[in-house]
N, C-alpha and C positions, 0 to 999 in steps of 0.2 A: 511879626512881619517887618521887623526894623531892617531885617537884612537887604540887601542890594539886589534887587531882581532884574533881570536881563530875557530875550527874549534872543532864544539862537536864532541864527538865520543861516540860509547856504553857501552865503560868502564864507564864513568862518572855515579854514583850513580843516578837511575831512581824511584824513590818513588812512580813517579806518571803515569809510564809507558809509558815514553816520546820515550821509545825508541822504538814502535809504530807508531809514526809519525814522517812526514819528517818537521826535525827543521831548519829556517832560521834566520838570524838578520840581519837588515838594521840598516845604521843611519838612522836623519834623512831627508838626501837628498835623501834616497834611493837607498844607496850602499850597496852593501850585505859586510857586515862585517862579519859574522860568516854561516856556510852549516856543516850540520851533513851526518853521512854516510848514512843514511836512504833516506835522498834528494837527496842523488848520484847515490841510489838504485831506487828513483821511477821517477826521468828524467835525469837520466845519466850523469850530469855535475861534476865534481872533483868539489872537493874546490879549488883550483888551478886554475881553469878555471873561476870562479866567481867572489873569493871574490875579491873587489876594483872595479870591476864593476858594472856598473847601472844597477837594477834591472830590469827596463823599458828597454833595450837596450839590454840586454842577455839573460831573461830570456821570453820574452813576444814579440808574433808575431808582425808585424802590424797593422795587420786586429783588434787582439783584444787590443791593445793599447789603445783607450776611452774608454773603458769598466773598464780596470784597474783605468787609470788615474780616474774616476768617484768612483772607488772604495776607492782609495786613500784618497780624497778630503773627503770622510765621515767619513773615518778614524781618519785624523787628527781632524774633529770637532768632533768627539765624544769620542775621545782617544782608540778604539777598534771596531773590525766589525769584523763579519761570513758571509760566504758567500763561494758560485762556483767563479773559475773562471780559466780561460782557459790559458797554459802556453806552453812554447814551450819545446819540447823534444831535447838532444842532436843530437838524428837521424831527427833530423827537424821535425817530426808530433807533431801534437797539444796534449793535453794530459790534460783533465780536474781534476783539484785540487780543497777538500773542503779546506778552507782557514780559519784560524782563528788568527786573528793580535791582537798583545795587546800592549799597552806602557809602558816601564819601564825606569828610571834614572838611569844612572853611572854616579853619582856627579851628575856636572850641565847640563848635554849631553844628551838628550832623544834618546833612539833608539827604533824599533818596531821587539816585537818577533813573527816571523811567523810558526803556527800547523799547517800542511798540509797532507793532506792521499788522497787517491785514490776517487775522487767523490762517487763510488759505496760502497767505503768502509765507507765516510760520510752517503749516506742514510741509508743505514744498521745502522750504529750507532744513526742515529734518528729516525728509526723506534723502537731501541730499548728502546731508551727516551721517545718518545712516548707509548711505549707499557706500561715501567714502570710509565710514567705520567699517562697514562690512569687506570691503577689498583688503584693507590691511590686519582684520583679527579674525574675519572669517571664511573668507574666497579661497577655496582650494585651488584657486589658479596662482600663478608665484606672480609678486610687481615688485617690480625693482626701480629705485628714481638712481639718478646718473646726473652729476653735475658738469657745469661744461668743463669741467678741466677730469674729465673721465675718472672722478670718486661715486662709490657709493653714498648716496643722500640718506637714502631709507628704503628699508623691506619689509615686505608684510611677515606671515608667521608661516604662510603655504612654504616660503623660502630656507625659513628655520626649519621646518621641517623635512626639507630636502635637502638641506645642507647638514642640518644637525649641527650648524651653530649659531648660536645667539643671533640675534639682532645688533644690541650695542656691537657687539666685537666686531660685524662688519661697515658699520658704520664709518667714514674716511680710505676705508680701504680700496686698492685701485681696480677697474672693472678689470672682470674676468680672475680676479683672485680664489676661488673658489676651483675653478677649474687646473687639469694638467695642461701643460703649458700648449701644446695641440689646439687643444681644445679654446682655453683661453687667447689664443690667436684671433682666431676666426672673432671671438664676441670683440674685442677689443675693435678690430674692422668694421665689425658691425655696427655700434655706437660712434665710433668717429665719422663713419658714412653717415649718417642721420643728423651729426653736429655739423656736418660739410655742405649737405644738400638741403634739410629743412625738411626731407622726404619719409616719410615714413614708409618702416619694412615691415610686409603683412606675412606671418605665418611662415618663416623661414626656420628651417629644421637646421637643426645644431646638435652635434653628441657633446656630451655634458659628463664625461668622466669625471668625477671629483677627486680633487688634489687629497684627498685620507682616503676613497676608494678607489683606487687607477682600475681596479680589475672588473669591476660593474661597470658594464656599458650602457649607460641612458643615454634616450633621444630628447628633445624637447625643441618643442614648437617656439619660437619667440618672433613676438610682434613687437616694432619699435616705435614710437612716434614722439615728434620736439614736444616739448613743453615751451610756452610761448609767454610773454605779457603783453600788455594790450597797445604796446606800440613797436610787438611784432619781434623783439629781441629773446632769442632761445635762451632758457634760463636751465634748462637740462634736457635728458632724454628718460622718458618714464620703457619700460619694457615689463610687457605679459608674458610669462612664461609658463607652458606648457607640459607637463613631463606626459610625453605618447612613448612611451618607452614598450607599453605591451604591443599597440597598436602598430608599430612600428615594428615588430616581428611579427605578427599577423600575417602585414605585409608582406613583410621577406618570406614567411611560410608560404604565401600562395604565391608568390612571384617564384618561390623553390620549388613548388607541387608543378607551374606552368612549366617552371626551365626542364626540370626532369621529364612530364610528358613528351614534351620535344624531343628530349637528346635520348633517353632509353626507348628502346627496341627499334631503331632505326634499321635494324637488318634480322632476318631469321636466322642469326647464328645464336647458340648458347651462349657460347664462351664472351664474343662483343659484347651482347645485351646484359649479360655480367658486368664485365668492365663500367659498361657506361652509367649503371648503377652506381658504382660504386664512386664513381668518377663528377656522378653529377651532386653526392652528397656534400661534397670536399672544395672551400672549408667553409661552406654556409651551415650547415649542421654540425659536423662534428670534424674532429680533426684526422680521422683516421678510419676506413671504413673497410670491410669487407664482406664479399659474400661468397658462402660456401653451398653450390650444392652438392644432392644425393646423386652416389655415384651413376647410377638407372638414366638418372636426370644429364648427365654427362654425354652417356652415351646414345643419348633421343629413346631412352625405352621409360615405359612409365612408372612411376615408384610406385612400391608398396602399401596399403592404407595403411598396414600396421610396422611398424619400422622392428627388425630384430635384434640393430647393433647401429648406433649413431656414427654410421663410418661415412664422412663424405669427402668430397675434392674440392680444392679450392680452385671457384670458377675465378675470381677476381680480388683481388688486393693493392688499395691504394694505401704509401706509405701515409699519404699526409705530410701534418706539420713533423712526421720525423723523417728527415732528408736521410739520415744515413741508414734505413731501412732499405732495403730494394727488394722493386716488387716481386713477390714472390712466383714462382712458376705455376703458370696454370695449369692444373691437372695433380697438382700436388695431394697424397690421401693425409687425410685429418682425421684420426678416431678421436670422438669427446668423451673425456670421465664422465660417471651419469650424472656426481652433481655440478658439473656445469651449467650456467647458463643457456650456451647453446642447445647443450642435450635435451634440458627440460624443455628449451622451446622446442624442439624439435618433437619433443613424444608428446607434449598439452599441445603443443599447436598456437601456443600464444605467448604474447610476449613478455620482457623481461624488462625494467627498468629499475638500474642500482645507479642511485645516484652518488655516492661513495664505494669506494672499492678499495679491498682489501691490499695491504704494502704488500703481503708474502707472495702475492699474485694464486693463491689458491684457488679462484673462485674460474681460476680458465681452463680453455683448453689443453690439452698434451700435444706434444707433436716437435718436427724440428721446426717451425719458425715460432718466434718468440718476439711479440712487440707490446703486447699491455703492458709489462715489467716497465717501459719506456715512461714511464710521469704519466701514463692513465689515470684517472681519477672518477673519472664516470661512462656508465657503458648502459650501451641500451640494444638489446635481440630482441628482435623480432622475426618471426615465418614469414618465409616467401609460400605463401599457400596459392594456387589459383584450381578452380572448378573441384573441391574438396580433396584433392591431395595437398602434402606441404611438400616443394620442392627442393627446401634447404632454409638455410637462415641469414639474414644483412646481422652486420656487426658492428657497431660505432660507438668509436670513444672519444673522451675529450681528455686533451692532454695540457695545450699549450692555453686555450680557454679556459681559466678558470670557472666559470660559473657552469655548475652541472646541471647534466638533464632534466629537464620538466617535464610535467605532464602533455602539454601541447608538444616539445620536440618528441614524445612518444606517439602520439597523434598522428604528428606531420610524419616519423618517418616509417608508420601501418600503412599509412594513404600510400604515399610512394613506392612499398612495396610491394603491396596489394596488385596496384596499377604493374609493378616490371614484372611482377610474378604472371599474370596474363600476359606479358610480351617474351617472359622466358619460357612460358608454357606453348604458346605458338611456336616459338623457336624449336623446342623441342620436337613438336607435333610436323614441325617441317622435319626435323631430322629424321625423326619416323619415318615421315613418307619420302623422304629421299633414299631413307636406307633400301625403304622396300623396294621403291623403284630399282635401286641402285643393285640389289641380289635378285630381282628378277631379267634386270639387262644383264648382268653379271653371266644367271643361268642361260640366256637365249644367246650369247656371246660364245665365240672357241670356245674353250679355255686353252688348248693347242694348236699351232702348227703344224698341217701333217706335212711329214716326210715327201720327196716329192723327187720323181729321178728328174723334172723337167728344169726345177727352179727350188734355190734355195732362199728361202723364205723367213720373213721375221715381221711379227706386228705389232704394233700400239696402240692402248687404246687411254683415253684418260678423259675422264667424266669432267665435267664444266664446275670451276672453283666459286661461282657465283651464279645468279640466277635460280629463276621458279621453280628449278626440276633437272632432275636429268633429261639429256635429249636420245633421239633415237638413230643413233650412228651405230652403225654395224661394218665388219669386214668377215671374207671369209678368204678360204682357198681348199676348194673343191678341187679332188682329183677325177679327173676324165679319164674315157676309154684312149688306149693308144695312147699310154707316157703322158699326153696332154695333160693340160693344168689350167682349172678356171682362176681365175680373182677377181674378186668382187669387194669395193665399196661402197653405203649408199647412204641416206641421211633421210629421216622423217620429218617433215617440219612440222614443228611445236616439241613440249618439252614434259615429263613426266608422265603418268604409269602407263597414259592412254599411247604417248606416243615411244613408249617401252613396247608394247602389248602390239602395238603396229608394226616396230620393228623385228620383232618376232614374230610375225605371222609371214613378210613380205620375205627374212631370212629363210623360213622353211620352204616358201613356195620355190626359191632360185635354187635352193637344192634338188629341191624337185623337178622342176625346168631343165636343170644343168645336168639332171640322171637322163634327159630325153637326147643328151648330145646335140640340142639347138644350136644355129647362130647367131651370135652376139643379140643382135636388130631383133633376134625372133625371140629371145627371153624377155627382151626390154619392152614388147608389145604386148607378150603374152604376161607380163609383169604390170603392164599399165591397166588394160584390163580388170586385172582384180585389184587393184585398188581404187579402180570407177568402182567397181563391185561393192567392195568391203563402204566408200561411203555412202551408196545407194542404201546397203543396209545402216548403218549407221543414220542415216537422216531420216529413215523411215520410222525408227525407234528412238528419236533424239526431241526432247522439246529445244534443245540453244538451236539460236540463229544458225541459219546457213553458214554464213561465212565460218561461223566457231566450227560445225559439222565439217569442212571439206578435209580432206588427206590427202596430202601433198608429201612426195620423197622425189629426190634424185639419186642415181646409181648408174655405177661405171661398172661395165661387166668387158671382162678381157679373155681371151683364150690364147693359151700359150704352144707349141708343138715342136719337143724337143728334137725331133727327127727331121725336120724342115724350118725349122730356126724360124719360124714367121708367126708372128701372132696379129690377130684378129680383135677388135674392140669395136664398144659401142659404147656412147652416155645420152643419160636422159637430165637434163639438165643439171649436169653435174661440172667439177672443176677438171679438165684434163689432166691426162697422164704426164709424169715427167718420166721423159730414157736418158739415161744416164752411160753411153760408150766406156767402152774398156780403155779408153784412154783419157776417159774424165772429162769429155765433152758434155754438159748437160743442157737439155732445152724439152721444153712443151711439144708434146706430140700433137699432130694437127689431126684434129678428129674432130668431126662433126657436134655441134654442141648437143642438138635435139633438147626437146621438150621434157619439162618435168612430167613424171609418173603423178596419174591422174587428171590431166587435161583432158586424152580422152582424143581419138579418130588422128593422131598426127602421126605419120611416120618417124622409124627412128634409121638411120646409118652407120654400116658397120664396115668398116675400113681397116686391112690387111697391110700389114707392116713388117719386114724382116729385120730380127734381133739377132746380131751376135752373139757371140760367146762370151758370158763374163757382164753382159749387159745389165744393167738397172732401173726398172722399170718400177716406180715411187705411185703406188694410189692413197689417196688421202680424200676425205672431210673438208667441207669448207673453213670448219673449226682451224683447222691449220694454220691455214694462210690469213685469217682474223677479217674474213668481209665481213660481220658487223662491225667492227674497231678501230681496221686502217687498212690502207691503200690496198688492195689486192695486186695490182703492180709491180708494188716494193716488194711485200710478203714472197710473188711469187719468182721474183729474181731474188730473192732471199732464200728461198727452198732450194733454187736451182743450184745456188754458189754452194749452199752445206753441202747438197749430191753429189756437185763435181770432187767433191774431196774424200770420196767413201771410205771408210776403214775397213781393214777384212773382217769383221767382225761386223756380221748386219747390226745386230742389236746397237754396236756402238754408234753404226750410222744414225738409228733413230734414234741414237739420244743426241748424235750431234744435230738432228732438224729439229729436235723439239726445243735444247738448247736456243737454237739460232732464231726459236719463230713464237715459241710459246710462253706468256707471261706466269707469273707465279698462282695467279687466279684467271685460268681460263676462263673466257667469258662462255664458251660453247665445249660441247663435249666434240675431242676429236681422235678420228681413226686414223691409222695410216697402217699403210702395210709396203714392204718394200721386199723386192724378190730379183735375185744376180739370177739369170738365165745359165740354164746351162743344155752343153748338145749330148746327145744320147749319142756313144759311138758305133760306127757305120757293121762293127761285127756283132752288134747285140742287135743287128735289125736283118733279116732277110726276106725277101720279097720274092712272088714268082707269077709273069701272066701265066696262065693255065688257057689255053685250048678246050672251048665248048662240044665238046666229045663224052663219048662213055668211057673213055680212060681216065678222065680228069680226076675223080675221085681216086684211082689207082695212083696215078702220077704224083697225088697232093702227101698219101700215104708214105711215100717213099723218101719225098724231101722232107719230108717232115721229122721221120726216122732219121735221116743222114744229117739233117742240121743238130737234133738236140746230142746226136751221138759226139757230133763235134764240139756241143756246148758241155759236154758231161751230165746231161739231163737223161741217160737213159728211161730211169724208173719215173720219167710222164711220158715216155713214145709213146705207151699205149691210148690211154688217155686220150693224148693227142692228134694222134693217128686216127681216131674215134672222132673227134670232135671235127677235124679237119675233113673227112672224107662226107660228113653228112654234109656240112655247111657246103660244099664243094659241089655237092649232089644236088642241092635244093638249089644252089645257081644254076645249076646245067639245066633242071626239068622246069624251073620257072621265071629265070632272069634273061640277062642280054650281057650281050661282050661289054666290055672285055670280064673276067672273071679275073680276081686277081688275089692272090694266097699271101699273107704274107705272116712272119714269126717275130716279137720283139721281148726280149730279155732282158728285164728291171725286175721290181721289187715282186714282177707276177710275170708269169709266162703267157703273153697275149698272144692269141691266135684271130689273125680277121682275115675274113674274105668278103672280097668287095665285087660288085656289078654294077651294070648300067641299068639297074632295073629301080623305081622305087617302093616297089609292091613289099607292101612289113611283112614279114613273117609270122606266124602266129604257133604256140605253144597250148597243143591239146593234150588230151587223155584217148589214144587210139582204143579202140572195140577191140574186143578178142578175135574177131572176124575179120577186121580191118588190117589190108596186106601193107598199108603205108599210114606216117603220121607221126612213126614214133622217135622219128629223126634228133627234132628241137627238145623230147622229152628228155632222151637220151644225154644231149649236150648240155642239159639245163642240170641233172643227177651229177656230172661228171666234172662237171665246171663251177667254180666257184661262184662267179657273178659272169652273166652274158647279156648283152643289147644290141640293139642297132641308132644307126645313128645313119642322117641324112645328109647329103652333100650334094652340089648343085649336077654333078655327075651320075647322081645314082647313088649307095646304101653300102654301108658296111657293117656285117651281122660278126663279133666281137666277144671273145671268153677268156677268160681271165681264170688262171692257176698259179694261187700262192707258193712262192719259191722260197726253200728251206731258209732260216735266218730273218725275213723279213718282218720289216714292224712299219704299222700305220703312223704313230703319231710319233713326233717330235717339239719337245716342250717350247713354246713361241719365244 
């Protein structure tokens, strides 16, 4: 112990923050030669009380005595040791120390310097070694340290392994080196913001394409925060790095499953809900997508369970990333070779996923369009199947993307097509019932224009390019006794079979109404009527609300009368007539509006108008003139101006109103019909009062003879002469003056006579005994069709004989 012993203290210059631990020195027999205050402070012993003696003997119980000595012995052979180990306290209790010994030389003199801290204050400091050992050799999270002039300090190995290179080699290198230059932008930002502000960045997402992989798209999370020393000056920027690369399409899958919910089947069309499939893939999934359905499926009929020949149309084709593709025409037929892709999904029913695909393009379709050839590389089919049919197949390739389909992009795009196949199967299932509706108003609908000596006639009809259904818009033109001529427009309100099936029923009643020769006011009452009727029954047998149950129409019923140029109308809350003069003046005829059909107890009015020659008299649909859509106003000084400019050619008239009024998708189905007046002339009509006498039948015989002789009608005098004398008779024995005969010659030879009487006639079967009766039988054998019809005068009983050449209908 000749040596120079000193006793540290915490003045002495601590660089390395010794003065932390409790500092000892021995030689090396084991004599404590030097004790700092720290070792005074964690077992009580002075320097004074130690130094010069043996460390084995002052400082270390008995009991733990071989444990030391064993410690000792490794020490010297290996020149240093760590370790517990157990010491005595100056209050006598035991007192465990981490221990850390090393060997050092003064001259030729070895001594051993002994770190010593509180055991618990050792774990602590190896859990924190451990914690940092474990971030940089074993934490699958990536740390990157950043010096302030933006080098890499150091990286753990999660880094190596997401770079795939080294450690040393990144080492000096500048931030964001690793990255494509994009890429490396944004990091370089990102660490200089953090060296600027002092602020750390939590959890900021970053694509992280790598400078040796550009074509793999990874995301990662990266957290930034300063590194600091303890008088506050940034000494780097440490950053956590995250690779959420899967998590991060996840995402995008369910934010693509939500975007596609939204955007497909926003309408019951096929063909759209096509499109928007195909349109919502593009280019979050793939670069190129289409979907083909089965032809059945095109037309709203419903497919086959079992398919005979994999022949479909292509509803929808989006080029994609190949711009010079254009999209192909929809409706285009596609037949698949069977070992295609599509074909097999189409017969299993299930899908297909090739993540590599063949260069010679074998593995596709036939057909004229041709785009997989285009740098395809990965294709994924899948069935549009919904309620166990399959409706067709979606088709998606990746071209411009390098990385091919996975298992989850086959996932995400079964969900999504799953899902549009239930909005193309509605679609379709609208189509259906539009169709049907569509051939059942089709059947209850003309399908001609008849022939007409009064007016020449022409109509259009054109069903609604959008909305729930078809609506229930009807026109007719019914021919009346005496040359006359009804027409008729009317409109059901609501839309589809129910109010198809309405319009058909209210169509047949006005035929029927219009065989009784009514006026206008008296169809339109006797018409309101049964449609209180028809909802009476209906609500009796309906569970929906009222309001759903009422039936509600409007309709404009007109009479026309070639031989007195004047016609008669009425409406029941409908849109007015437009008259259109022979010199192209056109305006709204003023006619009473009255109540819609179904209200129920309101009167209707019917007001007499005289028409020229050559006249145009326009009924239409509110469809027309677009009062759900825009100004009825505008619309209807719009209708007026097309009239005024008619062409000879009616038809061409109504394509110049529809032209001028109707959008590419009508919102409403609408009628119109439009009919140029014309006059019957004065030598096809003859007229004669008759004198209430027993001559009159004799007298009727004779003009009757002398007129058709002068028409060259001999071979019907008799006939007529027949018909004439009866009708002429039953006014004598049961009418009133005036009697009046008269003869009109069109497409039938009408015979009427008229009285002041309005007692009907009636048509029996006389007794074999019976001396009268057989009058009306007789005239009923002989005549083609006969009625009577009522005027505010009194009655005209009317027969009708088809005249050689004559034909009822002419094509609308």
């Amino acid at each position: 112990m000749d040596q120079p012993v000193r006793e540290l203290s915490e003045s002495d210059d601590d660089p390395l923050g010794l003065r932390l631990a409790a500092l000892g020195v021995l030689d090396d027999q084991g004599t404590v030669v030097g004790w700092s205050r720290r070792a005074q402070d964690l077992i009580g012993f002075a320097g004074e009380d130690v130094i010069g003696r043996s460390a084995f003997e002052a400082l270390v119980d008995s009991a733990d005595l071989p444990a030391v000595r064993d410690a000792a012995a490794r020490c010297r052979r290996a020149g240093a040791w760590f370790g517990v180990l157990t010491v005595l306290h100056r209050d006598g209790h035991r007192v465990q120390l981490g221990l850390r010994v090393s060997e050092f030389f003064r001259g030729p003199t070895r001594e051993w310097c002994l770190a010593g801290a509180s055991a618990a204050d050792v774990l602590e400091w190896q859990r924190d070694r451990a914690v940092l050992d474990g971030l940089y050799r074993r934490c699958p999270v990536g740390l990157v340290v950043h010096s302030p002039d933006m080098r890499i300090l150091r990286v753990n190995r999660a880094i190596e392994r997401f770079s795939g290179v080294p450690a040393a080699r990144l080492l000096g290198r500048p931030v964001g080196v690793l990255l494509v230059p994009d890429d490396a932008r944004k990091a370089v930002d990102r660490v200089r913001r953090v060296l600027r502000t002092g602020r750390p960045l939590v959890y900021s997402e970053q694509y992280a394409r790598l400078e040796g992989d550009p074509a793999r798209e990874r995301v990662a999370s990266v957290s930034s925060f300063p590194m600091t020393d303890p008088a506050g000056r940034i000494l780097g920027v440490a950053e956590i790095i995250e690779d959420i690369t899967e998590r991060h399409r996840a995402q995008q899958r369910l934010a693509l499953l939500a975007e596609a919910g939204s955007r497909v089947g926003t309408t019951l069309d096929v063909a759209k809900t096509a499109w928007e499939l195909a349109d919502a893939l593009i280019p979050h999934l793939a670069d190129h997508a289409s979907v083909d359905l089965l032809q059945p499926v095109i037309r709203g009929e419903e497919p086959a369970p079992a398919l005979v020949e994999p022949v479909v149309r292509v509803a929808a084709c989006n080029a994609g990333a190949w711009e010079s593709c254009p999209r192909d025409p929809q409706g285009e037929p596609i037949e698949y070779a069977p070992d295609t892709p599509q074909a097999k999904c189409l017969n299993d029913g299930r899908p297909v996923l090739l993540q590599s695909l063949p260069s010679d393009g074998s593995s596709f379709d036939r057909g004229p369009r041709r785009h997989p050839e285009r740098g395809a590389h990965s294709l994924i089919v899948v069935p549009l199947a919904a309620r166990g049919l399959v409706l067709g197949v979606m088709s998606l390739w990746r071209s411009a993307r390098p990385d091919p389909f996975e298992m989850d992009d086959l996932t995400l795009a079964q969900e999504v097509a799953s899902r549009a196949a239930l909005s193309i199967d509605n679609a379709r299932r609208f189509a259906q019932q539009q169709q049907t509706a569509f051939t059942l108003q089709s059947s209850l609908l003309p399908s001609a224009v008849p022939q007409q000596p009064a007016v020449e006639a022409a109509a259009r009809y054109l069903p609604a390019g959008s909305g729930p259904g078809l609506g229930g818009d009807w026109f007719d033109v019914i021919p009346l006794s005496g040359a006359r001529v009804a027409l008729v427009v009317g409109d059901v309100v609501g839309r589809g079979l129910h109010a198809a099936a309405t319009m058909g029923r209210l169509r047949t009643a006005v035929h029927t109404l219009a065989s009784l020769d009514l006026e206008p006011d008296e169809v339109l009452s006797r018409l309101d009527d049964l449609v209180n009727l028809l909802a009476a029954e209906q609500e009796a047998g309906d569970d929906r609300p009222a309001a759903q149950q009422a039936i509600t129409a409007t309709c404009l019923y007109a009479v026309y009368d070639p031989i007195s140029r004047r016609c008669s109308a009425a409406r029941a809350g409908h849109p007015p007539p437009v008259v259109t003069s022979p010199d192209g003046q056109a305006g709204l005829l003023d006619l009473p509006a009255g109540p819609p059909l179904g209200l129920g107890g309101l009167p209707f009015e019917a007001r007499e108008f005289p028409l020229a020659e050559g006249s145009l008299l326009a009924l239409y649909t509110n469809g027309l003139i677009g009062e759900r859509t825009m100004d009825a106003d505008e619309s209807l000084a719009r209708l007026c101006a097309a009239l005024s400019r008619p062409a000879t050619a009616l038809q061409q008239t109504c394509q110049a109103v529809v032209d001028a009024l109707v959008p590419a998708r009508p919102a409403d189905d609408i009628a119109l019909v439009i009919a140029r007046t014309r006059v019957l002339p004065q030598r096809d009509v003859s007229s004669w009062v008759l004198p209430r006498e027993a001559t009159a039948a004799t007298r009727a015989r004779a003009l009757v003879t002398g007129k058709l002789t002068e028409w060259g009608l001999e071979h019907l005098a008799f006939t007529t002469e027949l018909i004439a004398s009866e009708l002429v008779t039953n006014a004598y024995r049961y009418a009133d003056d005036p009697v009046i005969l008269r003869l009109i010659r069109e497409r039938y030879l009408v015979c009427e006579v008229s009285d002041g009487s309005h007692t009907s006639p009636h048509l029996r079967r006389a007794a074999a005994t019976d001396e009268g009766g057989r009058g009306l039988f007789l005239v009923a054998q002989v005549a083609e069709r006969w009625g009577t019809r009522y005027s505010r005068e009194g009655k005209t009983v009317w027969t009708e004989q088809r005249l050689p050449g004559a034909s009822e209908y002419a094509s609308s």
